[in-house]
C-alpha positions as a Markdown table, in Angstrom:
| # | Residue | x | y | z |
|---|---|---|---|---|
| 1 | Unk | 10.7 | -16.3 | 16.5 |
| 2 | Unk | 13.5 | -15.3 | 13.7 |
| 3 | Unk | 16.6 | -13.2 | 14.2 |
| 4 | Unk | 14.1 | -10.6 | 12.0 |
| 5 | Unk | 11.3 | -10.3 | 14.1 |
| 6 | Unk | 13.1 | -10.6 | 17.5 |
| 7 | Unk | 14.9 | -7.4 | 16.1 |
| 8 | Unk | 11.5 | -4.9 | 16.2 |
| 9 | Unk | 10.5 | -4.8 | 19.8 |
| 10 | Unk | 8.9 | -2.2 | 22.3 |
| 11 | Unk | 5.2 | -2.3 | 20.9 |
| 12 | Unk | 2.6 | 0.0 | 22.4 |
| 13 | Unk | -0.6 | 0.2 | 21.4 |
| 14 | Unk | -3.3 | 3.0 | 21.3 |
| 15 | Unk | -6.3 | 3.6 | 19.8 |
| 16 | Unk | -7.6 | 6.5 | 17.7 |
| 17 | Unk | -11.0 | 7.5 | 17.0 |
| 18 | Unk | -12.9 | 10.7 | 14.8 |
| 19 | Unk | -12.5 | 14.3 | 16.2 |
| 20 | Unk | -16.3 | 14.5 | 15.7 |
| 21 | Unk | -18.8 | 12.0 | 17.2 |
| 22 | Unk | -20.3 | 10.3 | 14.7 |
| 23 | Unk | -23.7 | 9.2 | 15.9 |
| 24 | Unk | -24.9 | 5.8 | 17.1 |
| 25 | Unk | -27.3 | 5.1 | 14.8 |
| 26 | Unk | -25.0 | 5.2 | 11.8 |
| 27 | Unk | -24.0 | 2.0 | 9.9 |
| 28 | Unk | -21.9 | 1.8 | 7.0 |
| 29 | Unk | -23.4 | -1.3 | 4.7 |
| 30 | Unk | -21.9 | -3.7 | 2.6 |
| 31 | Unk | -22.6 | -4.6 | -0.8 |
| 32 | Unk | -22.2 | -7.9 | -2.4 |
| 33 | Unk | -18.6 | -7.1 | -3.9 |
| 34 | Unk | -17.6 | -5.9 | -0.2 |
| 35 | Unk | -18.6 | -9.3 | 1.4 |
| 36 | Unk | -17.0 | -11.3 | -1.4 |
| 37 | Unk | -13.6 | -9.4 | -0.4 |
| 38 | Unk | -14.2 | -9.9 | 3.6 |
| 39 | Unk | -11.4 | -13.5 | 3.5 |
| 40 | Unk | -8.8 | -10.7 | 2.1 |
| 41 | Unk | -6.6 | -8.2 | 4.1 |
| 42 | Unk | -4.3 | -6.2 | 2.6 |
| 43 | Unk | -0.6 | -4.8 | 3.9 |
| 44 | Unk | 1.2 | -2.1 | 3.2 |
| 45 | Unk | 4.9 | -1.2 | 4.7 |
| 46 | Unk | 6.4 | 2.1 | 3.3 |
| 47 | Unk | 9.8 | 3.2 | 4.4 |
| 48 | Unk | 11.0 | 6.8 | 5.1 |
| 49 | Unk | 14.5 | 7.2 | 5.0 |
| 50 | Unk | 16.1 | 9.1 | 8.1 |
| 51 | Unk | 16.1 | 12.7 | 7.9 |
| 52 | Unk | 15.1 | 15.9 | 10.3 |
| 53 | Unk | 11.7 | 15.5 | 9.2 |
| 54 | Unk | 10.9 | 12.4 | 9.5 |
| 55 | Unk | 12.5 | 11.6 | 12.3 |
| 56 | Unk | 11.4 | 15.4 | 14.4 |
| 57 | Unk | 7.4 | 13.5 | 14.0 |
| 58 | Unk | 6.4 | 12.6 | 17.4 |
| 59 | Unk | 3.4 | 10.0 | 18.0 |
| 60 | Unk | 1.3 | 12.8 | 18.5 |
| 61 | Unk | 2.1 | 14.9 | 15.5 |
| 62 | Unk | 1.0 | 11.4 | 13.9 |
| 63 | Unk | -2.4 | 11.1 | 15.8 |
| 64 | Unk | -3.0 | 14.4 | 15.8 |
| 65 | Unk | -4.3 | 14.5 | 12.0 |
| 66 | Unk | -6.0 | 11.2 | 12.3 |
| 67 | Unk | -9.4 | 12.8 | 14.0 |
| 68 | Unk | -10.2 | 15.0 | 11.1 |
| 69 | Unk | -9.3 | 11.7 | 8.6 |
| 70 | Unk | -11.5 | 9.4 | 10.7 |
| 71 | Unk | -14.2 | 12.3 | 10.4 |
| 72 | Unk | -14.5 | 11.7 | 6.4 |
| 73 | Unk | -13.3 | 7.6 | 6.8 |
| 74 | Unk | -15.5 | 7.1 | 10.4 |
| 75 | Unk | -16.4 | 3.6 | 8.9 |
| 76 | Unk | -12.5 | 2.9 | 9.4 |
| 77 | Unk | -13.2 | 3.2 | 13.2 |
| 78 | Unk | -16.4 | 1.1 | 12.9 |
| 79 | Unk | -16.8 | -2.6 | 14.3 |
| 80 | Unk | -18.7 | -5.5 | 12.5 |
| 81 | Unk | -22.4 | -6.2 | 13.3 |
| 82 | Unk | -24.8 | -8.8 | 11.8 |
| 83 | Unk | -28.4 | -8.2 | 10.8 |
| 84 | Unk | -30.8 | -9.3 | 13.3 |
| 85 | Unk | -33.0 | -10.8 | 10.7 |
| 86 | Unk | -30.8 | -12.9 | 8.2 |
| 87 | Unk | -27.1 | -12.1 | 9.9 |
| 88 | Unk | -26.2 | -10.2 | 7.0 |
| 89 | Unk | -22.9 | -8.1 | 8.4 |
| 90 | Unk | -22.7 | -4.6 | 8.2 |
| 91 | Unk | -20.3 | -2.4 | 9.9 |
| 92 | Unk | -21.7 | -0.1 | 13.3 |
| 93 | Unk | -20.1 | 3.3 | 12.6 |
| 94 | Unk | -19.7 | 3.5 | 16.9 |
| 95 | Unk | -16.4 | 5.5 | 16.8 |
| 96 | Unk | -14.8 | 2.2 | 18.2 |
| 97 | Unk | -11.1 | 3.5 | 16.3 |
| 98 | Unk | -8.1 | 2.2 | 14.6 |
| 99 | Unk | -5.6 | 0.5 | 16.3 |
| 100 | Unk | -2.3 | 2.4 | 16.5 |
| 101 | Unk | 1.2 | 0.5 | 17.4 |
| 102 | Unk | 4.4 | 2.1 | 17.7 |
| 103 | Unk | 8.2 | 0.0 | 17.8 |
| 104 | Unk | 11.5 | 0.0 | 17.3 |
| 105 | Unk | 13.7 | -2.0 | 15.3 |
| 106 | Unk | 17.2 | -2.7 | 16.3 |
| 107 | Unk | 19.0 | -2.5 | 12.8 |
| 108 | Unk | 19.5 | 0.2 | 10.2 |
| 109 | Unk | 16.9 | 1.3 | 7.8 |
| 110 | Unk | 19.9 | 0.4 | 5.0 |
| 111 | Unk | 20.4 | -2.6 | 7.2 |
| 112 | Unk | 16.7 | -4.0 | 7.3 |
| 113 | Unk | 16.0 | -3.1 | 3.1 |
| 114 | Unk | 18.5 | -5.8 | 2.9 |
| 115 | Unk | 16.8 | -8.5 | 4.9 |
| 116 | Unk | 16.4 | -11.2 | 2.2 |
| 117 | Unk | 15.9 | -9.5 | -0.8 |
| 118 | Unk | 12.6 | -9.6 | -1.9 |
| 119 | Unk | 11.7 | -12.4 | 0.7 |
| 120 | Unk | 8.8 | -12.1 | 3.2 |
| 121 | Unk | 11.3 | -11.2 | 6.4 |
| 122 | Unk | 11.9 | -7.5 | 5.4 |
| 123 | Unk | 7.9 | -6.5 | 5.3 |
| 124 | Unk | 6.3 | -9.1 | 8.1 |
| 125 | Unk | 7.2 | -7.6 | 11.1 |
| 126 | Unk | 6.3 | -4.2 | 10.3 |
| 127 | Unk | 3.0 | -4.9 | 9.7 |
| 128 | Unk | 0.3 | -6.5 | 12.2 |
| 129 | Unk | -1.2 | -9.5 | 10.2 |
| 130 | Unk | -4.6 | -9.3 | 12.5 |
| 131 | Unk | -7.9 | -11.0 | 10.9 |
| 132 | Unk | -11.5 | -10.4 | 11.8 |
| 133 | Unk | -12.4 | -12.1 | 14.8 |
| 134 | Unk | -13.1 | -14.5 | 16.7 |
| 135 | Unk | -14.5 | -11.6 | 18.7 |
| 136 | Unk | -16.0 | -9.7 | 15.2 |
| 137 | Unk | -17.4 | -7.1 | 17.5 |
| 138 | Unk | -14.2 | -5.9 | 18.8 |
| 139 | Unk | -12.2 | -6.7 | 15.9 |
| 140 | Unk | -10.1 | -3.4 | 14.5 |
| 141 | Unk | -10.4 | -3.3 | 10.7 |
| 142 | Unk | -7.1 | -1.2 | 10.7 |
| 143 | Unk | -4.3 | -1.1 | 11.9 |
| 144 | Unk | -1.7 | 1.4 | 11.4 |
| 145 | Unk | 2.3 | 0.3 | 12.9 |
| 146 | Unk | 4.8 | 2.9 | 12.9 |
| 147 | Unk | 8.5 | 1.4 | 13.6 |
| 148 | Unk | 11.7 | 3.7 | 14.0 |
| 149 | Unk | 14.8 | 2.3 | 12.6 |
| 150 | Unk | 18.1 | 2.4 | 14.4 |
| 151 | Unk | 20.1 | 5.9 | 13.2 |
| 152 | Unk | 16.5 | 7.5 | 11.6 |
| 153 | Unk | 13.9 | 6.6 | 9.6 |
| 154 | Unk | 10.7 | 5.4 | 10.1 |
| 155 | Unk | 8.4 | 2.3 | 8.4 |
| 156 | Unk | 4.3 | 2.5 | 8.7 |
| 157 | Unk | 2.9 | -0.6 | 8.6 |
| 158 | Unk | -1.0 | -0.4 | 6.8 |
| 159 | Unk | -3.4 | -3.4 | 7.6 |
| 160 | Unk | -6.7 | -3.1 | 5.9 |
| 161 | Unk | -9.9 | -5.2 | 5.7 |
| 162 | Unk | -10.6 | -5.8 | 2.2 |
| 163 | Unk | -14.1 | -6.0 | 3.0 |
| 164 | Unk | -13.8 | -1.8 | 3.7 |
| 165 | Unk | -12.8 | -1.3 | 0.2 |
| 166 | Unk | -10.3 | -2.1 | -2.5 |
| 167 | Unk | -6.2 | -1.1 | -2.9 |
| 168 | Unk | -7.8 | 2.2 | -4.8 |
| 169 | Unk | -9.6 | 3.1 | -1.5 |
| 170 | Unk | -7.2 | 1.9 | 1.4 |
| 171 | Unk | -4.6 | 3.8 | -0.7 |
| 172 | Unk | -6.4 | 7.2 | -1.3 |
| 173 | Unk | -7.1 | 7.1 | 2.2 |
| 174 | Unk | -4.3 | 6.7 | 4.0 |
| 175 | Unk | -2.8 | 9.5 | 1.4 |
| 176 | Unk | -5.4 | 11.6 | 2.2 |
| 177 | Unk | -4.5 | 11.2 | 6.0 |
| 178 | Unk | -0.9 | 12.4 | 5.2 |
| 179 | Unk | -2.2 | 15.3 | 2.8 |
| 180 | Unk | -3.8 | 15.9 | 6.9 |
| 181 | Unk | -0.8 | 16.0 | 8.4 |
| 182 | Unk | 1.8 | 18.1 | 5.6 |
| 183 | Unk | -1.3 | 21.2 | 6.1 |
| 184 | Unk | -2.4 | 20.7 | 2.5 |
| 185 | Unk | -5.3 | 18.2 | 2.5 |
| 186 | Unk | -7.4 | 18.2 | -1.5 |
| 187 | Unk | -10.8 | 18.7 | -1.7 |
| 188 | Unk | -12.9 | 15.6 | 0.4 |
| 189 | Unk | -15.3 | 13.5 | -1.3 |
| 190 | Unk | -18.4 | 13.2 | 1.1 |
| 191 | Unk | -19.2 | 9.7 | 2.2 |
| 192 | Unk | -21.8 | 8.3 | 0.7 |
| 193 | Unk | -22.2 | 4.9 | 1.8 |
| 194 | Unk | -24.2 | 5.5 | 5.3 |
| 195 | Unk | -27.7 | 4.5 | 6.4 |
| 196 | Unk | -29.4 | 6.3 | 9.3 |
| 197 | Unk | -30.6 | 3.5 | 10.8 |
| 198 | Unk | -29.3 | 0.6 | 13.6 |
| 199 | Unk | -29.5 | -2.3 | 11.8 |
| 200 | Unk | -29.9 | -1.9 | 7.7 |
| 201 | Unk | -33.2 | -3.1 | 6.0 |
| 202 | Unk | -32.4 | -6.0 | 3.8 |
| 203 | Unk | -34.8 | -6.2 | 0.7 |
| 204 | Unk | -36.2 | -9.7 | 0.6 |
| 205 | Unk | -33.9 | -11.7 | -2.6 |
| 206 | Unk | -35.5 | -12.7 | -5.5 |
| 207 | Unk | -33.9 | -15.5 | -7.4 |
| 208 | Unk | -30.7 | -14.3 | -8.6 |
| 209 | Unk | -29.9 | -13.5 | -12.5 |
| 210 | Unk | -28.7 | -15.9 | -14.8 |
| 211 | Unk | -25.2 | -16.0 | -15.3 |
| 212 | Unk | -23.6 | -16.3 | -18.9 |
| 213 | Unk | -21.8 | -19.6 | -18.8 |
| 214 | Unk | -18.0 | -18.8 | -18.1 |
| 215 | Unk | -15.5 | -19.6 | -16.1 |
| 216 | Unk | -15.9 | -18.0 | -12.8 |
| 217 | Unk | -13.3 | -15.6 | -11.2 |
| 218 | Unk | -14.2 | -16.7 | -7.5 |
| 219 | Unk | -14.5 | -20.1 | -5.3 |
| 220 | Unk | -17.4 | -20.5 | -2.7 |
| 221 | Unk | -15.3 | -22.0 | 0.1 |
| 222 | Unk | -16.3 | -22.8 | 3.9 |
| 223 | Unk | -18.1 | -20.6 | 5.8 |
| 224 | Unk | -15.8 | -18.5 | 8.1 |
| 225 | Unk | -18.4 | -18.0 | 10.8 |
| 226 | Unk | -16.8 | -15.3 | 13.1 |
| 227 | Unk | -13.1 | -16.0 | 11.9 |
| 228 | Unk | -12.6 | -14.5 | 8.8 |
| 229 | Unk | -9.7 | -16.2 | 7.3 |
| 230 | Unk | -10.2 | -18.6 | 4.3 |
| 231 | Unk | -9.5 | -22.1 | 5.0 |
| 232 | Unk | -6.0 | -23.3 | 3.1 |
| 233 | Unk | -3.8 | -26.8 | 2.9 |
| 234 | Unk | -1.1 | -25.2 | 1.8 |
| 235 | Unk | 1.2 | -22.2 | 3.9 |
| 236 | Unk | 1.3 | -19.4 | 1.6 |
| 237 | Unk | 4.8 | -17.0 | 1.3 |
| 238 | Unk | 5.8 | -14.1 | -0.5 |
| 239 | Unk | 8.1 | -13.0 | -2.8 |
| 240 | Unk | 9.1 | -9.3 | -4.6 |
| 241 | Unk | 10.5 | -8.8 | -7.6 |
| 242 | Unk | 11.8 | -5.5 | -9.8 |
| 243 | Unk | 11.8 | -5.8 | -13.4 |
| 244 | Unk | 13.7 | -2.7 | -14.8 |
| 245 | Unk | 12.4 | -1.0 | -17.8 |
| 246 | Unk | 15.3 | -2.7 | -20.1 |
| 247 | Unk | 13.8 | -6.2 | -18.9 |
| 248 | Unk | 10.4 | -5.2 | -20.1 |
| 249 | Unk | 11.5 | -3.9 | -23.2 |
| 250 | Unk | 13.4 | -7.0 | -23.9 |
| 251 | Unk | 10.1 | -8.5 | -23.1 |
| 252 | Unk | 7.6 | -7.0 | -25.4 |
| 253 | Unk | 9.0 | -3.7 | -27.0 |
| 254 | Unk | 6.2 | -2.0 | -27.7 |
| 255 | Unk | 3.7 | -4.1 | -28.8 |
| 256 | Unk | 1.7 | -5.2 | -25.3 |
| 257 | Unk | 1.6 | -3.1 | -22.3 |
| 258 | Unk | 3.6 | -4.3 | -19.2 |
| 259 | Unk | 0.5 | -5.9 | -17.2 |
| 260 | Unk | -0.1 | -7.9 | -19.5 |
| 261 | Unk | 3.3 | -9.0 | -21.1 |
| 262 | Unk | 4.4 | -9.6 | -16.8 |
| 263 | Unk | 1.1 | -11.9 | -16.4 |
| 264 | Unk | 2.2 | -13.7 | -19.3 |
| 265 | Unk | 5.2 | -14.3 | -18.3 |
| 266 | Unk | 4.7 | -15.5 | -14.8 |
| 267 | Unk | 1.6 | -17.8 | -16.4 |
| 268 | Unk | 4.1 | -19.3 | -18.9 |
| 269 | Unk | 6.8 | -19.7 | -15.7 |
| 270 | Unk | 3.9 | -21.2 | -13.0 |
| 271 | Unk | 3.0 | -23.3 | -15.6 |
| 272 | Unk | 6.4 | -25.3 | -16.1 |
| 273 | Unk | 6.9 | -25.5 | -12.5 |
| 274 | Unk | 3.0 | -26.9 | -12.2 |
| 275 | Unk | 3.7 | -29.6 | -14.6 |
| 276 | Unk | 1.0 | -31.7 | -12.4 |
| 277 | Unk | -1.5 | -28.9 | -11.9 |
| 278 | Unk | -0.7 | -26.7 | -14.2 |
| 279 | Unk | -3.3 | -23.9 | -14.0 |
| 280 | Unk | -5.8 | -23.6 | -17.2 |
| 281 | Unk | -7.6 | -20.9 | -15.8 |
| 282 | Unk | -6.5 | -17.2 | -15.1 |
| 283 | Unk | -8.3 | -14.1 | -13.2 |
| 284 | Unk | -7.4 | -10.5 | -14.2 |
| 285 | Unk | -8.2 | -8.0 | -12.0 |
| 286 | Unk | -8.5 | -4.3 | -12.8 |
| 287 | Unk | -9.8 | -1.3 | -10.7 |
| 288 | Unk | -13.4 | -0.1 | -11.8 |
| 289 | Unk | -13.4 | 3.1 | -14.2 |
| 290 | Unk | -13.3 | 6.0 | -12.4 |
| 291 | Unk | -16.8 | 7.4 | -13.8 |
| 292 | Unk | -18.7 | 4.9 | -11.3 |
| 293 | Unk | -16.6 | 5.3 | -8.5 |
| 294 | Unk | -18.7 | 8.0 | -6.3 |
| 295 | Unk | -17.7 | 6.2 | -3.1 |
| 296 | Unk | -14.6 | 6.9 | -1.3 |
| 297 | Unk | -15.2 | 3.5 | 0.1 |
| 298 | Unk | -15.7 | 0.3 | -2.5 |
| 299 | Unk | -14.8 | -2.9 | -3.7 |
| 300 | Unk | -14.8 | -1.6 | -7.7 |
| 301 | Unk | -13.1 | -4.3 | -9.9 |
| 302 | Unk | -13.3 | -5.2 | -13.6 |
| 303 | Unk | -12.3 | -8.6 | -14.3 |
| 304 | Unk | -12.4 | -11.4 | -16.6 |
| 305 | Unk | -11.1 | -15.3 | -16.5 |
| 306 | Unk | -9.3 | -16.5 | -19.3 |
| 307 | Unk | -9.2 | -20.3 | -20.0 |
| 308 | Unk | -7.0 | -22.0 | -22.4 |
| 309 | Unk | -7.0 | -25.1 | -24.4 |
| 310 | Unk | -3.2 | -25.6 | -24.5 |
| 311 | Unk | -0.3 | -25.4 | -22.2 |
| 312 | Unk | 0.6 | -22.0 | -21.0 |
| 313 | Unk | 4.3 | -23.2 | -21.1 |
| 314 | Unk | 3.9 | -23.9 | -25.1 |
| 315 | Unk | 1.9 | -20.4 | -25.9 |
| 316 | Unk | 4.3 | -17.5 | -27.2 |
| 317 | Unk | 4.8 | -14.9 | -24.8 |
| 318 | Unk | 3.5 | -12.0 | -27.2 |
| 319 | Unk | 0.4 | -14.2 | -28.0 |
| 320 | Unk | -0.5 | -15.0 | -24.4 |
| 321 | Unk | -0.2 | -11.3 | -23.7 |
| 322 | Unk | -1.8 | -10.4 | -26.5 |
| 323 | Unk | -5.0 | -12.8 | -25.0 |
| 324 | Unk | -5.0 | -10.7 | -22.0 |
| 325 | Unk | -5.0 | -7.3 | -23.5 |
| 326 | Unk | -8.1 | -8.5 | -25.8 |
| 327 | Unk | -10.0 | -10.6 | -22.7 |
| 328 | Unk | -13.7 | -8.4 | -22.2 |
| 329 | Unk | -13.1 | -6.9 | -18.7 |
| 330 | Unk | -16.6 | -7.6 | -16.3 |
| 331 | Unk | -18.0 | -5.3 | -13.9 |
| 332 | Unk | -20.8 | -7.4 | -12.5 |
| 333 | Unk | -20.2 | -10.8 | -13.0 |
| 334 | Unk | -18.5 | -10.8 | -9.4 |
| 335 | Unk | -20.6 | -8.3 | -7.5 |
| 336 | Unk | -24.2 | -9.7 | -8.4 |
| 337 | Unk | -22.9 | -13.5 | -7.3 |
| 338 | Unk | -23.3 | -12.7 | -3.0 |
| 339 | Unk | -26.3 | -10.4 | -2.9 |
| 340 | Unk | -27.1 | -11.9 | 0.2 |
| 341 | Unk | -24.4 | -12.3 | 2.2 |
| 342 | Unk | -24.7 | -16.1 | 3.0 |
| 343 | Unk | -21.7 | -17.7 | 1.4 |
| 344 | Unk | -18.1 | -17.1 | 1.6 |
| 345 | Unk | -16.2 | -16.6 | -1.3 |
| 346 | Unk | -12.4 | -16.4 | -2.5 |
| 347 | Unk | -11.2 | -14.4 | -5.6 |
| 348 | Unk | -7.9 | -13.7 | -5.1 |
| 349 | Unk | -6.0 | -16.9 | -5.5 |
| 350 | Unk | -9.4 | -18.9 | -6.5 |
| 351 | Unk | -7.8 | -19.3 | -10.2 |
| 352 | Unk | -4.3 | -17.8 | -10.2 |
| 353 | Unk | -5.2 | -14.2 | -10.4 |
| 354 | Unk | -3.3 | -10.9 | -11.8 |
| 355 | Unk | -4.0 | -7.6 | -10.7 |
| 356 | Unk | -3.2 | -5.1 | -12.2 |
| 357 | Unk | -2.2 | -2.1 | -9.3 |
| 358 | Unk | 0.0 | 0.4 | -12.0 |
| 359 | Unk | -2.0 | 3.0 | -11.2 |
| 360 | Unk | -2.9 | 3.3 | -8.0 |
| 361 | Unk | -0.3 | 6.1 | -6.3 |
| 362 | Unk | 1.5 | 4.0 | -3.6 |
| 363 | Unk | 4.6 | 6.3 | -3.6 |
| 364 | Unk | 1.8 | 9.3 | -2.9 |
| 365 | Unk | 2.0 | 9.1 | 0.7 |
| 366 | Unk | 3.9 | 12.2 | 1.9 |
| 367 | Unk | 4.8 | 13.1 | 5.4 |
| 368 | Unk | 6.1 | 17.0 | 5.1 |
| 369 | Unk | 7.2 | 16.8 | 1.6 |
| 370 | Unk | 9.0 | 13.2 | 2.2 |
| 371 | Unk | 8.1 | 10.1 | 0.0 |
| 372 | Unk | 8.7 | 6.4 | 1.1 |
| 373 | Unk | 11.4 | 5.3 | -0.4 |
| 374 | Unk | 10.3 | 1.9 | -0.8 |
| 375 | Unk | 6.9 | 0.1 | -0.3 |
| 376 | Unk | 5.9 | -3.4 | 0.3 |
| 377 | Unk | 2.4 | -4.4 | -0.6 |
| 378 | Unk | 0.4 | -8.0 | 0.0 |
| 379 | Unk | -2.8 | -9.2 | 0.4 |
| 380 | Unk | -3.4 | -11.9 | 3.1 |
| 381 | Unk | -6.1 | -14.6 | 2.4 |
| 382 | Unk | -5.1 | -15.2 | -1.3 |
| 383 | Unk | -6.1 | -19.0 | -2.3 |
| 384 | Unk | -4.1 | -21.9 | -2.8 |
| 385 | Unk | -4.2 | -21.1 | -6.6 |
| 386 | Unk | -1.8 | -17.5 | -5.9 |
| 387 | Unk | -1.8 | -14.2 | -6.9 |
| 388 | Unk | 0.7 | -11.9 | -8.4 |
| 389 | Unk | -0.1 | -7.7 | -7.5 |
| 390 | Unk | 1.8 | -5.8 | -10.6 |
| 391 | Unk | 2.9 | -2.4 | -8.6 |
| 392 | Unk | 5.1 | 0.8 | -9.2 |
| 393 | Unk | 8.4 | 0.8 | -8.5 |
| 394 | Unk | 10.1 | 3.8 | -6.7 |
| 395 | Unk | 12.0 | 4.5 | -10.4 |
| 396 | Unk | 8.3 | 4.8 | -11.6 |
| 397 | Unk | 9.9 | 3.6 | -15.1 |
| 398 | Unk | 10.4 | 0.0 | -13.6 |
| 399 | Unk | 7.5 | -2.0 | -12.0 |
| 400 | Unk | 7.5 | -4.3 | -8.7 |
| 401 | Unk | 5.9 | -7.8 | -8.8 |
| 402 | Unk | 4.5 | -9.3 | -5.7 |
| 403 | Unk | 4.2 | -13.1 | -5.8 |
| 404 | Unk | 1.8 | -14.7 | -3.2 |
| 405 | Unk | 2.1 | -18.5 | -3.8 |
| 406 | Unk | 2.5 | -21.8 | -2.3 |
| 407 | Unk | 5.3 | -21.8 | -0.3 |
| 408 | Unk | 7.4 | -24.3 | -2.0 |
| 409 | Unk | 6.6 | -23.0 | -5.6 |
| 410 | Unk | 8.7 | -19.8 | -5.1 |
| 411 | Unk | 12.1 | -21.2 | -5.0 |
| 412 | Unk | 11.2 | -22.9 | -8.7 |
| 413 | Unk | 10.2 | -19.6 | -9.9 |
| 414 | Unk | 13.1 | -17.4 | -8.7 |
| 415 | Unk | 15.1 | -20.1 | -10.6 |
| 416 | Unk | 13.1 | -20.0 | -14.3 |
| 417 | Unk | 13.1 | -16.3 | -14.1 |
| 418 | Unk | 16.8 | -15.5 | -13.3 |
| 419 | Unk | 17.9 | -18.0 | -15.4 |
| 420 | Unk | 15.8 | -17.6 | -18.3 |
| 421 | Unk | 15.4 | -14.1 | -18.1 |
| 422 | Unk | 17.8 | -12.6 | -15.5 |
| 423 | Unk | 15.1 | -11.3 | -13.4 |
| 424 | Unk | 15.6 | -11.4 | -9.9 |
């Protein structure tokens, strides 16, 4: 155990379920897109600094709002089932709950936003890193962590199942949760995505659709039976970076948006340190367009894979970028690929994948009128080929970059991009 996670101690754990009972016979089902996702977890840390507020919030003032959240997101409280015909997984709406755990940390909020810049240290420990089974039908698919810092301040650690939804969705409903607990919730979306009936009726599968030839953005890998958690040769780390709005307009001006002149660049920088194996193929994931998502609960992604004929390392940055802005964006390439739920499938980190998370409102968690300070965001699961998440920055004119790569690649890269372009 390291000095970092020896210092948050005292865990307790709870469970929370909805105010309302939401039926037995209620299942939430999963699309194709859904099961595709079910390898990846995502986790979120956001720090509060200390103050009266933040600080006066007892566990129960914290709880208290979670019954009327878990009565619009009751799937959140669900368990996974599988089809008796088929063993298709869906999820039993049976008001199991979320898993709640409270600690402490034994530094400084100051103190622990300094534990290795960047590195994975500062965020790991505030988050439980639970997967999906080997008991799937006990298995929480949240988790919610909320650590107090020595002197004030608190840090709530967010573990989601990708399979619930995307970043869009695990973020608009943990904001809605703390638009719950400041008295001032928005207008609710009704959920949408419920069956009345124990086990869901799956359609018998015709032959699936032909696919235009292209390179695909996800990997069939090894079925995960009843431990979801993608099968990998290689341990996977972490790494943040802030690039200020002066290095991105030293970057591209104003010719290319920032997505895509950032997933240049990192291409261009993976691809010298992969001299070997450098990677041909890319994956650029978007969220869906807001016109088709009805749902407050999906797996909604536009994306496209770009392959090259040349070096990434010899392509202009502007050019490369410009390739990314131009690339056609699909909406069902991916989602019509596991209609029936038999294989297991990677796409973040199948090629080396960019997504693009600008706009989804990380710093829009508010606890009383106080936003987090900071926030940490991953995704657990992510392939041998990496990902890099594109996020706001707390100066909402600068942009975070979340790295998940080999672990032995990210040394090489903090090196190319402070030396050759003072990034750090």
């Amino acid at each position: 155990m390291s000095s970092d996670q020896a210092a948050v101690t005292g865990h307790r754990f709870s469970s929370v379920v909805p105010g309302d009972v939401t039926g037995s016979a209620v299942v939430h089902e999963l699309g194709g897109m859904d099961l595709i996702m079910k390898l990846h977890y995502l986790r979120a840390v956001y720090y509060f600094a200390p103050s009266e507020v933040v600080d006066g919030l007892a566990i129960t003032d914290l709880k208290k709002p979670m019954f009327p959240w878990l009565n619009v997101y009751y799937p959140l409280a669900g368990r996974i089932r599988r089809a008796a015909e088929g063993g298709r997984p869906f999820i039993k709406c049976n008001d199991s709950g979320l898993r709640i755990v409270e600690a402490s940390c034994s530094r400084t909020m100051d103190e622990w936003l300094h534990v290795e810049e960047g590195g994975e240290s500062r965020w790991r420990s505030l988050v439980p890193d639970k997967v999906l089974g080997p008991e799937l039908y006990f298995s929480p698919l949240v988790y919610i962590q909320f650590t107090r810092f020595k002197h004030g301040g608190m840090a709530i650690g967010y573990s989601w199942a990708h399979v619930l939804g995307d970043p869009e969705s695990a973020t608009n409903s943990i904001n809605l949760w703390g638009e719950l607990l400041s008295g001032n919730p928005q207008t609710v979306i009704a959920q949408k995505n419920e069956e009345n009936t124990e086990e869901p009726v799956i359609a018998p599968q015709g032959p699936a659709p032909a696919l235009v030839p292209a390179p695909a953005p996800i990997k069939q890998v090894e079925i995960a039976e009843d431990v979801w958690l993608p099968p990998t040769h290689r341990k996977m780390a972490t790494h943040c970076f802030r690039i200020t709005e002066t290095e991105l307009q030293k970057l591209h001006g104003e010719q290319v948006p920032p997505f895509e002149t950032i997933s240049a660049l990192f291409w261009r920088c993976l691809a010298r340190i992969r001299s070997r194996r450098e990677p041909e193929l890319a994956t650029i994931c978007r969220s869906g367009t807001p016109a088709k998502n009805n749902e407050i609960l999906h797996n909604k992604f536009r994306t496209s894979t770009i392959k090259l004929d040349s070096s990434a390392a010899s392509v202009e940055l502007l050019g490369l970028a410009t390739k990314i802005l131009k690339q056609d964006m699909d909406e069902a390439l991916v989602d019509r690929d596991n209609s029936t739920g038999e294989q297991d499938f990677l796409l973040y980190g199948a090629n080396l994948t960019f997504v693009d998370m600008g706009g989804i409102d990380l710093y829009g968690l508010e606890l009383k009128g106080q936003r987090p300070v900071r926030v940490d965001y991953s995704v657990d699961g992510v392939g041998e080929e990496g990902a890099i998440l594109v996020l706001q920055a707390p100066q909402r004119t600068d942009l975070s970059v979340m790295v998940i790569l080999p672990e032995d690649e990210i040394p090489s890269l903090c090196r190319v991009l402070s030396s050759d372009f003072g990034i750090a």
